[in-house]
C-alpha positions in Angstrom: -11.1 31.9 1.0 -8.1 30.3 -0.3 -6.9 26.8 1.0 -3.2 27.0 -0.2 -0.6 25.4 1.1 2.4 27.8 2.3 5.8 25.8 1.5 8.5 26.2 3.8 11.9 25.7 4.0 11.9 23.7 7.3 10.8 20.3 6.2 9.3 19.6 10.0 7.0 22.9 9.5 3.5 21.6 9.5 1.1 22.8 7.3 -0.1 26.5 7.3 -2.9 28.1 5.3 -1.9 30.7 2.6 -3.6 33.4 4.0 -2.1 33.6 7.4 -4.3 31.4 9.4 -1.8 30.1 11.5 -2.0 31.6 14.4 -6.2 30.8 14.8 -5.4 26.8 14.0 -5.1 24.5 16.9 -2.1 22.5 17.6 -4.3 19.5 16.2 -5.2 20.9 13.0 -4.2 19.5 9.9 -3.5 23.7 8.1 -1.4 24.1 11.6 0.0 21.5 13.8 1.6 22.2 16.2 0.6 26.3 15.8 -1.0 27.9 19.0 -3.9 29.2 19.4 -4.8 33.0 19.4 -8.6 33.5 18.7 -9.7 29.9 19.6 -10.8 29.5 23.3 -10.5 25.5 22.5 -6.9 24.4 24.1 -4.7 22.7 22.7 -4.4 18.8 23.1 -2.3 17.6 26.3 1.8 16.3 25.2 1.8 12.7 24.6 5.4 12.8 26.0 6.8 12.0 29.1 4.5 10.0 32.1 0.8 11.0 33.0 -2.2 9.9 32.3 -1.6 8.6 28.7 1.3 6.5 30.3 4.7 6.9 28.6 5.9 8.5 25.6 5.2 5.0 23.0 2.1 4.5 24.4 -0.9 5.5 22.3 -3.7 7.6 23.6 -6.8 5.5 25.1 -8.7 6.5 22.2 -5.9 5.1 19.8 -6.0 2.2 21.8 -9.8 1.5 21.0 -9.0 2.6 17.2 -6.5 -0.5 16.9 -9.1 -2.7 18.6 -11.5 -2.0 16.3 -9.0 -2.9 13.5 -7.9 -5.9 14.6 -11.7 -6.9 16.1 -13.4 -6.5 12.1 -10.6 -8.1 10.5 -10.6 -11.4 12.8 -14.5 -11.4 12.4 -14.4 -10.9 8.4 -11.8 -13.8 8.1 -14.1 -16.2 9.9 -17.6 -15.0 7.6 -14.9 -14.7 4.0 -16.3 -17.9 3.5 -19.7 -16.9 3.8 -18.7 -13.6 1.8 -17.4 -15.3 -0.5 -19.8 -17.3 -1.7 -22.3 -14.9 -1.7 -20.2 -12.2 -4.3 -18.2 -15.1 -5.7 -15.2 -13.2 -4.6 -11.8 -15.3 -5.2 -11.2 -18.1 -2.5 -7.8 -18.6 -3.3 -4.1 -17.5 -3.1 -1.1 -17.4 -5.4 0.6 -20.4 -3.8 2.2 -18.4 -0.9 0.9 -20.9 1.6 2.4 -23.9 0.0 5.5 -22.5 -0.4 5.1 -21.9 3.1 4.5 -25.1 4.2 7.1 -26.7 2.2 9.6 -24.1 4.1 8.6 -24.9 6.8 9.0 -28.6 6.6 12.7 -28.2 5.4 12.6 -28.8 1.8 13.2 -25.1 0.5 11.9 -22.5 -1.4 9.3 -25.1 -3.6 5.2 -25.1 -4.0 5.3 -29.4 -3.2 8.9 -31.2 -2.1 8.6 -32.7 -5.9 9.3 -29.8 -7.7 11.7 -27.5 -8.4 13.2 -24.7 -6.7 10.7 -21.7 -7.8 11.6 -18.1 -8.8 7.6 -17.6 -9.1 7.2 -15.5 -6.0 9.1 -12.9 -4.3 10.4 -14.4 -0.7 9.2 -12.2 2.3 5.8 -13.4 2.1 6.5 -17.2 2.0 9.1 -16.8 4.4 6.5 -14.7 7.0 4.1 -17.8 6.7 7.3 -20.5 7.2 7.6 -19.2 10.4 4.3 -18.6 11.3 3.7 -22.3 10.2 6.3 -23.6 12.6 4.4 -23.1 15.5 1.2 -23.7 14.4 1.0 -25.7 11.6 -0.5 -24.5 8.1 -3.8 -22.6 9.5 -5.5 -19.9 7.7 -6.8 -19.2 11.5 -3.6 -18.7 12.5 -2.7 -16.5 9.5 -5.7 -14.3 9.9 -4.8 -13.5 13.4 -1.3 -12.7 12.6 -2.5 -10.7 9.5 -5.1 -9.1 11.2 -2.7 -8.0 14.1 -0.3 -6.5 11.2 -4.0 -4.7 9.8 -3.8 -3.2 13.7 -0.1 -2.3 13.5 -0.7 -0.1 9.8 -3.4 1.9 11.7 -0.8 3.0 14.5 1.3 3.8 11.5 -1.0 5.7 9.6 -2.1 7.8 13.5 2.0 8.6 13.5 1.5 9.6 9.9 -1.3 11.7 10.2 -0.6 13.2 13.8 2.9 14.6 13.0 1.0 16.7 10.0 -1.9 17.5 11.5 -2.2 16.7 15.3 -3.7 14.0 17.5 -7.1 14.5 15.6 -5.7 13.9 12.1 -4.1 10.8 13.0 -6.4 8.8 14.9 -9.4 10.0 12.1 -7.1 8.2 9.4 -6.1 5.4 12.1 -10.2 5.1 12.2 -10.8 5.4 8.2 -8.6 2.6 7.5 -9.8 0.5 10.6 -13.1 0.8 8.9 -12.3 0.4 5.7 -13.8 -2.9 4.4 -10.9 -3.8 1.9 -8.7 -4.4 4.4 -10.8 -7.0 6.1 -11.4 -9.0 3.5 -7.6 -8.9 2.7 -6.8 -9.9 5.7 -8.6 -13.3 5.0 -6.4 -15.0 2.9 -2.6 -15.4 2.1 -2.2 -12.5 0.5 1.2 -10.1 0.7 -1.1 -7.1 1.2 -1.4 -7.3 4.9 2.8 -7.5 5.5 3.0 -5.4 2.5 1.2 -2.7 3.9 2.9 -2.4 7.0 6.3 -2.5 5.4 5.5 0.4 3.1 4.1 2.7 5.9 6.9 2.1 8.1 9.1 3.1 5.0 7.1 6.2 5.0 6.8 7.0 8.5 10.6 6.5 9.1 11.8 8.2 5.6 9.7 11.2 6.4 11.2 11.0 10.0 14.6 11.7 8.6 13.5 14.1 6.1 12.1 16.4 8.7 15.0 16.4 11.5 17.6 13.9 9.8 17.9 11.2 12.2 20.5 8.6 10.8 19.1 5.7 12.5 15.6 6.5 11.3 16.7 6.3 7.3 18.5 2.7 8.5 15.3 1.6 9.7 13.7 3.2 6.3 15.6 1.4 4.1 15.6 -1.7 5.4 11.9 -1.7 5.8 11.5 -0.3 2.1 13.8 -3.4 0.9 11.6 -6.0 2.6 8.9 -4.2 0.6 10.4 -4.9 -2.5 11.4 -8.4 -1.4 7.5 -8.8 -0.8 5.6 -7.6 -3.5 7.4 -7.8 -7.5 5.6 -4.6 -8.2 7.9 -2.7 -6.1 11.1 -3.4 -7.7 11.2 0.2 -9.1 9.6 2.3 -6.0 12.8 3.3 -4.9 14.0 4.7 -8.4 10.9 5.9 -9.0 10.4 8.2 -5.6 14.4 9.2 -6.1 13.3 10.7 -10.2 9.9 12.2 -8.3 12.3 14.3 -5.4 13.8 15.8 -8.5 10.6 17.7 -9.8 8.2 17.9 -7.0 7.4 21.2 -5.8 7.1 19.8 -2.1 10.7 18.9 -2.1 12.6 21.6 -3.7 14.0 23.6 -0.5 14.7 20.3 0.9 15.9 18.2 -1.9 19.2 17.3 -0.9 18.5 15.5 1.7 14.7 13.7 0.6 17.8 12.6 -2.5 20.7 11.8 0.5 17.8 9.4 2.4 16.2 7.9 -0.6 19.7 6.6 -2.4 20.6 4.8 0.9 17.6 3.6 1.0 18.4 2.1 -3.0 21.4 0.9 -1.7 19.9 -0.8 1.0 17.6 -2.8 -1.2 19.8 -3.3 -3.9 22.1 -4.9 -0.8 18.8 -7.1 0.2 18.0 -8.0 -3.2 21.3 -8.9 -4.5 21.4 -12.8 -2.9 17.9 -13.5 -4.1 19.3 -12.4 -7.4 22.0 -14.8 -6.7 20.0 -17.2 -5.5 18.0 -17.2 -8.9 20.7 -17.4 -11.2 22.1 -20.4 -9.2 19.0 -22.5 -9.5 18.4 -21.6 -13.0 21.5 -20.5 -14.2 19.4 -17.1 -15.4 19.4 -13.7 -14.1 15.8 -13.1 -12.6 14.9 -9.9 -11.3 12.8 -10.1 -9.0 10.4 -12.9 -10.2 9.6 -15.2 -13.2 5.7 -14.1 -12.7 5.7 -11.5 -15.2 5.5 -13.5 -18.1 2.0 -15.1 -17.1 0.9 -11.8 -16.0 2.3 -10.3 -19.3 0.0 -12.6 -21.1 -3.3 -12.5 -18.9 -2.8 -8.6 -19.8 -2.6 -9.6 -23.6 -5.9 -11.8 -23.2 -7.3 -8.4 -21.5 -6.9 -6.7 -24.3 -8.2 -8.8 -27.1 -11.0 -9.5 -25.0 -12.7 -6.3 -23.6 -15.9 -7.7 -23.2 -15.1 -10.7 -20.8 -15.2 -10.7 -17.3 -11.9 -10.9 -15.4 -12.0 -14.7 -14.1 -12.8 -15.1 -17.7 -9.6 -13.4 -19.2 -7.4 -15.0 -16.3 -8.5 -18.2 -17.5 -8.4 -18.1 -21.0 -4.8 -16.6 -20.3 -3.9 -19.8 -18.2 -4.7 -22.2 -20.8 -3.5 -20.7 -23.5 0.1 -20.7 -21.6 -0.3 -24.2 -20.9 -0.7 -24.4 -24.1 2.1 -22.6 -25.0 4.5 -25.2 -22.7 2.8 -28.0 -24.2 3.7 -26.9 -27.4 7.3 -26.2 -26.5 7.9 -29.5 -24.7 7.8 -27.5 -21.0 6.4 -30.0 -18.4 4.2 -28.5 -15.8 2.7 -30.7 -12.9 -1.1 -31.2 -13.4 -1.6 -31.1 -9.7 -1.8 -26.9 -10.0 -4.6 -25.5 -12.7 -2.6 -21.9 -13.6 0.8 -23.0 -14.9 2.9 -22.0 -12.0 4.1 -25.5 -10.7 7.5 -26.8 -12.7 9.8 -29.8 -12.3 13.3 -27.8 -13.3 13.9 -24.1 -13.1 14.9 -23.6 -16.1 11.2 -24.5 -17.6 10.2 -22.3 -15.5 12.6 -19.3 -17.0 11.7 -20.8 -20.4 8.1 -20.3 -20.4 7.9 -16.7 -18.6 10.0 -15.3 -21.0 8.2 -17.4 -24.0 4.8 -15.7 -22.6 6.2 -12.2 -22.4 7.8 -12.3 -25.8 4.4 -13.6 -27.3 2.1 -11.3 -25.2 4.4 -8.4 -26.7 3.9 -9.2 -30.4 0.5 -9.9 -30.4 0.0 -6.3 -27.9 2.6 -4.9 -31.1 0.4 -5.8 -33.5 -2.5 -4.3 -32.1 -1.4 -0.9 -30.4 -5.2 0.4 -30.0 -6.0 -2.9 -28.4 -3.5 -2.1 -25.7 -4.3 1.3 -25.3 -8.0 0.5 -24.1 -6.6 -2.0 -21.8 -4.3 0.7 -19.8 -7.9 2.5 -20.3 -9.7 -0.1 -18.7 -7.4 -0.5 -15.9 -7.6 2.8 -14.9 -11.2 2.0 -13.3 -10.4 -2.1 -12.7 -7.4 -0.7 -10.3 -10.6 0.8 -8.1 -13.1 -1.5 -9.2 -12.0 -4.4 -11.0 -13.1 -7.8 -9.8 -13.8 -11.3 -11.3 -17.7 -11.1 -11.2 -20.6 -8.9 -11.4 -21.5 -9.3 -7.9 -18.2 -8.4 -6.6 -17.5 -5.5 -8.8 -20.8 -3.7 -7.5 -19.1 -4.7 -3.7 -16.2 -3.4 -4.8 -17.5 0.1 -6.2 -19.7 0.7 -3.1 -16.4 -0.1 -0.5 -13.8 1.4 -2.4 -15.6 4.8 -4.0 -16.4 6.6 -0.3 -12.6 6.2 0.4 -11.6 7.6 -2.9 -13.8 10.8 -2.6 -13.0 11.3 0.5 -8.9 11.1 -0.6 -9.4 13.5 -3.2 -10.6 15.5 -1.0 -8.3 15.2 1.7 -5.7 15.6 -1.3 -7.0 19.1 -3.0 -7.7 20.4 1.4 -3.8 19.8 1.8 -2.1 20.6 -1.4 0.3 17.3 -0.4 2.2 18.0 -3.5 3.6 20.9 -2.1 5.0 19.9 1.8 7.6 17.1 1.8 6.6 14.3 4.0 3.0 14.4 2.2 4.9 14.2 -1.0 6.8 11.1 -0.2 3.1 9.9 0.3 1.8 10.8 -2.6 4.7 10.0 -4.7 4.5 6.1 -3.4 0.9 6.2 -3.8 1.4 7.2 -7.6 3.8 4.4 -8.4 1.8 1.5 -7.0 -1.2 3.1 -9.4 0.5 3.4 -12.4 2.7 0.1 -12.0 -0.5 -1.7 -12.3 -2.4 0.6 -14.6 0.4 -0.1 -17.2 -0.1 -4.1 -17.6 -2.5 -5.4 -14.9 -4.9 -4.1 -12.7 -7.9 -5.8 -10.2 -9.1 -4.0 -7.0 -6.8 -6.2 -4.7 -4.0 -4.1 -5.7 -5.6 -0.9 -5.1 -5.8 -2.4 -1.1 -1.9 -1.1 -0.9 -3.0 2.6 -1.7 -6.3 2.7 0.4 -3.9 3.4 3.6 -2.5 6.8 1.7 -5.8 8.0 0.7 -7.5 7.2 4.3 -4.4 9.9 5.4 -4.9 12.6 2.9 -9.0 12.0 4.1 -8.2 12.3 7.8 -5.7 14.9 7.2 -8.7 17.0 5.0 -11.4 16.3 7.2 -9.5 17.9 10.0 -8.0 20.8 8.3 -11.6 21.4 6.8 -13.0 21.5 9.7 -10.0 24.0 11.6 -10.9 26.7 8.7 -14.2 26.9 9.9 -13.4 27.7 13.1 -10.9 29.9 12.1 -13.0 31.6 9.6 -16.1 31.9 12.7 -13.6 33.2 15.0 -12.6 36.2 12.8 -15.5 37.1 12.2 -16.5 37.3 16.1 -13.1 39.0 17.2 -14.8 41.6 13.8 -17.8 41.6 15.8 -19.9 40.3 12.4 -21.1 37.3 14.9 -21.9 37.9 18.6 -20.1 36.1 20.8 -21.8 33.2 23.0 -21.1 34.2 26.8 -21.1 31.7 29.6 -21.6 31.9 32.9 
């Protein structure tokens, strides 16, 4: 029996099977939400609207409830064993500097890793800004971060549930609310200042409230969209181009052509929006260094480490990054940039304008050397092809990493190939943002912590599959009783 998708030209039309199975797929089904019932005898799930026994309209279902508690229950108890963890897979036990950026924020002396140093450009601002706050009421704590970050873990689940139950019923979405509850990844991210966590949140709500207005066209909705999508960009460098990118995919996807117009009318307010939000951290960078930066000046050191990658294939990763560290210090040394000896990566700068200097010194060397050997650079984008899944700075942790991340990667695929997401529009937008955040990677550099960002969209596409998988067959078994090829079971 086929599994085809059927497109339709009402973008809130949920997803049907090609061969007409509509009418036997429960309103919880991912191949029919929202379709009644005709040959099932199982009823349909009870409104979540108005007041009863689920409580008011916002309110999750009891079971949702437990789902989130679940979340934000691992996630508290994996940040206080990471140490632990981390010893044991020799896992990374630090950050990029968000915390004492942070701190310094916090304490009134601005945007700086130590109130001796210069104004940095190094890292995009939502983060730093998140913990600033965070550190005004409670000091810098890592405890404190984990709870907040573990509470945001908690809030990306009810995302993903609104996700998953506007495509395929209250089943779908609390299954992927439960696969990325569970999904060990997530935990461990939450255990350190990493972006991740806030990133995470910020792109689903993008996604939830993008594919809001793409199905009924609330105004209000896309605001929310694209402010949410700007504060992603603002958060994570790699998401400079998402916008642009998703606004070139609406043009070609099959999912989007009888609603392209308005997936095109949403997603270029959304690109004005950020380009709005970005524009006086733009500013802000060409004051202190009297350079345009956009968004960061990190590319350059990442530029290189992807250079030492390549010439290198046989080195582990916390090798390369290393290698790639001194040799830029190197590079400063050698061009009379100071750096403070205080940090070990060269990140920490006592004018901006070093700090300019040497990430576009490191690019322009990493790009000759990757010029001069083309093959060298084409097994790189090779090898990051598995390092996105897999990819992590010791043996230990690379066998950790295939045995969490390869489950949820099978089981996307085959939540992926069960809904045919290319071809309905809200899935699309999914898929689409999913794709971007692989390949922006893929292309220079690429260790599993990135591929935490896209283990949200495939726990959907599994939920989403499971559930429609599971509708067919008792689709399929009820035609073939109302054929009388199976007896029916009688009850008394």
């Amino acid at each position: 029996m086929g599994t085809d998708v059927q497109h339709h030209t009402d973008p809130r039309a949920p997803l049907v099977g090609s061969d007409g199975t509509r009418a036997c797929v429960t309103e919880h089904g991912a191949g029919g939400s929202g379709a009644a019932s005709t040959s099932s005898a199982r009823p349909a799930d009870r409104p979540t609207g108005g007041v009863g026994r689920f409580g008011p309209k916002w309110m999750p279902r009891g079971s949702l409830l437990l789902v989130l508690l679940v979340a934000f229950s691992a996630r508290m108890i994996t940040a206080q064993l990471y140490p632990m963890i981390q010893g044991a897979t020799s896992l990374s036990h630090g950050s990029d500097g968000y915390e004492h950026i942070g701190a310094t924020l916090a304490a009134g002396h601005g945007f700086r890793f130590a109130q001796d140093l210069c104004q940095t450009m190094l890292l995009p601002p939502v983060y730093p800004l998140f913990l600033a706050v965070l550190f005004l009421f409670t000091g810098p704590s890592l405890f404190a971060t984990t709870l907040v970050q573990s509470l945001l873990g908690a809030g990306s689940c009810y995302l993903l549930y609104i996700l998953g139950k506007r495509h395929g019923g209250h089943r779908a979405g609390l299954l992927a609310a439960l696969l990325y509850a569970l999904y060990p990844g997530a935990w461990i991210g939450c255990s350190r200042y990493l972006t991740e966590p806030l990133f995470t949140l910020l792109l689903l709500g993008f996604l939830v409230f993008l594919s809001g207005f793409v199905r009924t066209g609330a105004k209000p909705g896309l605001i929310v969209a694209g402010v949410s999508g700007a504060l992603a960009v603002l958060c994570k460098s790699v998401a400079g181009l998402l916008p642009v990118f998703l606004i070139i995919c609406a043009l070609f996807l099959p999912g989007w052509r009888h609603c392209r117009r308005r997936v095109l009318a949403g997603l270029t307010v959304c690109l004005l929006i950020s380009l709005v939000a970005v524009a006086p951290w733009v500013y802000r960078n060409y004051k202190v260094s009297g350079s345009f930066v956009y968004p960061t000046t990190s590319g350059g050191l990442a530029l290189y480490t992807a250079h030492v990658y390549a010439a290198h294939p046989d080195q582990t990763i916390r090798k390369s990054v290393h290698q790639a560290a001194r040799e830029v210090t190197q590079l400063a040394v050698d061009n009379g940039i100071r750096l403070d000896p205080r940090d070990s990566y060269p990140r920490w700068f006592y004018t901006a304008q070093d700090e300019v200097k040497l990430d576009r010194l490191a690019q322009r060397v990493a790009r000759q050397q990757m010029a001069g050997d083309p093959f060298g650079y084409v097994r790189h984008v090779s090898g990051n092809l598995w390092r996105f899944w897999w990819g992590a700075p010791s043996p230990k942790a690379i066998v950790l990493s295939v045995l969490i991340n390869t489950p949820f990667m099978l089981l996307g695929a085959f939540g992926l190939y069960r809904t045919r997401a290319w071809r309905h529009p809200d899935l699309s937008l999914c898929l689409a943002a999913a794709m971007y955040l692989f390949m922006a990677h893929v292309g220079i550099l690429a260790v599993v912590r990135y591929a935490l960002t896209v283990m949200p969209i495939l726990c959907l596409f599994g939920g989403l599959g499971v559930v429609e998988w599971q509708n067919r067959r008792r689709c399929d078994k009820s035609r073939r009783v109302d054929a009388g090829d199976v007896a029916p079971v009688l009850s008394t």
